[in-house]
Phi, psi and omega in degrees: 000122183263182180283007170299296192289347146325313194253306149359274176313294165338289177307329190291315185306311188301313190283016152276306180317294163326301192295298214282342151284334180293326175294325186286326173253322143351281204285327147315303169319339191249345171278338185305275196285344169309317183303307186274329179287350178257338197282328171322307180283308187296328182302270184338316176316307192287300186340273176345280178324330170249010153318284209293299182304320146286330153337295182314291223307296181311307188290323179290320218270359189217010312251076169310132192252161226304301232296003197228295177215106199282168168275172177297340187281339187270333173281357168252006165278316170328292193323326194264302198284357187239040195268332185286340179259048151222345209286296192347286170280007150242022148275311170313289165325315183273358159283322169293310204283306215284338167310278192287359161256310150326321169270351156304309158345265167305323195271314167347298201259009150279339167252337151321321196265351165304306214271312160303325193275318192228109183283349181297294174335307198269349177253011167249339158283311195296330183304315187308335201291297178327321182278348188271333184271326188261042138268162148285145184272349204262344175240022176252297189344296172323316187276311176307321168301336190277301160287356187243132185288306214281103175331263165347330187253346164307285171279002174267289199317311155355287212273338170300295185324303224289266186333330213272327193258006175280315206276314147036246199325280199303327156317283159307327180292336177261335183302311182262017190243044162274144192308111198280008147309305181308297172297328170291296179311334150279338161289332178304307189260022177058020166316157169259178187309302237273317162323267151351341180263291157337310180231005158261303171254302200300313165314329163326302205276347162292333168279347182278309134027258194295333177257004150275329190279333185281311177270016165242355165303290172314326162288319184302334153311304183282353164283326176284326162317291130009267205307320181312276247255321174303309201297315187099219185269304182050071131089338191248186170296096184277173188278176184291328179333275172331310183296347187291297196296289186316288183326280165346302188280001171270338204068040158299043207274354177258001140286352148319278161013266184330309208285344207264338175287326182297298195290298182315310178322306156327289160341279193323299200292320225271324206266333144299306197300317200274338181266359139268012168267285193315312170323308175307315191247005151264001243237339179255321203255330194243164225263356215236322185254352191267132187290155172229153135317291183247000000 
């Protein structure tokens, strides 16, 4: 055997060697996120599951009567018979939060882009944005109801104040936080502002954006909530808030429950839905959204 077919054979081994650890941790890796990908979904599940059974577990074992702490089961039968009188008021709420977040929107990303455009503009408005977010809506409400007659509009300004400064905030930030290569290379080729705006920063700015509207869906709720509960029914269709507070003064504690299962689920859905918006429009280009390998 000469020393060609030695080395020959040598090389062959190692790269089977080689091969057969690159397969071996390939194939860990992919068991790996098989794993994490049922665990995403399955963890929360066992959670849950073993909430509600203690819960159930507290109530029977001790036997706590509805009016203090109803079990899960008396609170989905409430859910089902008291569903067409909760369905109501939580249209109304969710019409307040999709309202007062939608015009957070706009107005967010319309003075964001003032505030880029004019630095004058923005050190003269941003301090105000600020004191409007670090007050509590719980001591403004009162004074808006006072001045503004129309309920409804009442509880859109509420849920607006709660919502308006993360898309702000996130806007601008992603609006000056463009890559100054990118922007030197459009002075270069003699873009104007609006230009440089149009096909430079907003796209930049999107993704900071998009992770301010996911943290003003939640708020814009807890504001119409917020809002519910100062205002009261005043005559109109009232909201789940109200129905929490009615309920509470009937001793109504497994519909309290239901409305309180309710608004969370809203939440939850208001905060999928926006974060499978964001996926959608991140999901081929940015960094943030991209599937790896590794």
């Amino acid at each position: 055997m000469t020393n060609t077919d030695t080395s020959s054979r040598i090389s062959e081994s190692s790269s089977m060697v080689a091969r057969g650890v690159i397969d071996k941790d390939e194939l860990n890796k992919r068991r790996r996120k098989k794993m994490e990908k049922i665990g995403k979904w399955l963890m929360p599940l066992i959670i849950f599951a073993i909430t509600v059974f203690l819960w159930n577990y507290i109530v029977k074992s001790n036997d706590i009567p509805h009016y203090i702490l109803p079990s899960p089961g008396l609170v989905l039968v409430t859910l089902w018979t008291d569903f067409s009188l909760l369905i109501g008021a939580l249209g109304v709420t969710v019409q307040t939060t999709l309202l007062a977040l939608l015009i957070a929107v706009i107005g967010g990303v319309g003075l964001a882009i003032l505030f880029t455009q004019s630095k004058f503009v923005e050190i003269s408005f941003f301090p105000y944005a600020v004191i409007l977010q670090v007050t509590p809506i719980i001591s403004i409400a009162p004074l808006i109801f006072i001045y503004v007659d129309n309920r409804f509009v009442g509880l859109l300004i509420c849920a607006w104040v709660v919502a308006f400064f993360p898309v702000l905030s996130n806007t601008t930030l992603g609006l000056n936080s463009v890559d100054h290569n990118l922007r030197n290379l459009f002075n270069i080729y003699g873009a104007n502002r609006w230009q440089k705006l149009l096909h430079l920063q907003l796209p930049s700015a999107l993704p900071y954006f998009l992770g301010g509207l996911r943290i003003a869906g939640g708020l814009a709720l807890i504001g119409a909530v917020v809002a519910e509960y100062v205002a009261g029914s005043g005559g109109s269709k009232p909201g789940l808030a109200y129905a929490i507070i009615e309920a509470g003064y009937r001793l109504n504690i497994p519909r309290m429950f239901a409305a309180l299962i309710l608004i969370a689920g809203t939440g939850v859905v208001i905060f999928a839905a926006l974060s499978f918006l964001s996926h959608a429009l991140l999901h081929k280009w940015h960094e943030s959204a991209l599937s790896r390998e590794n």
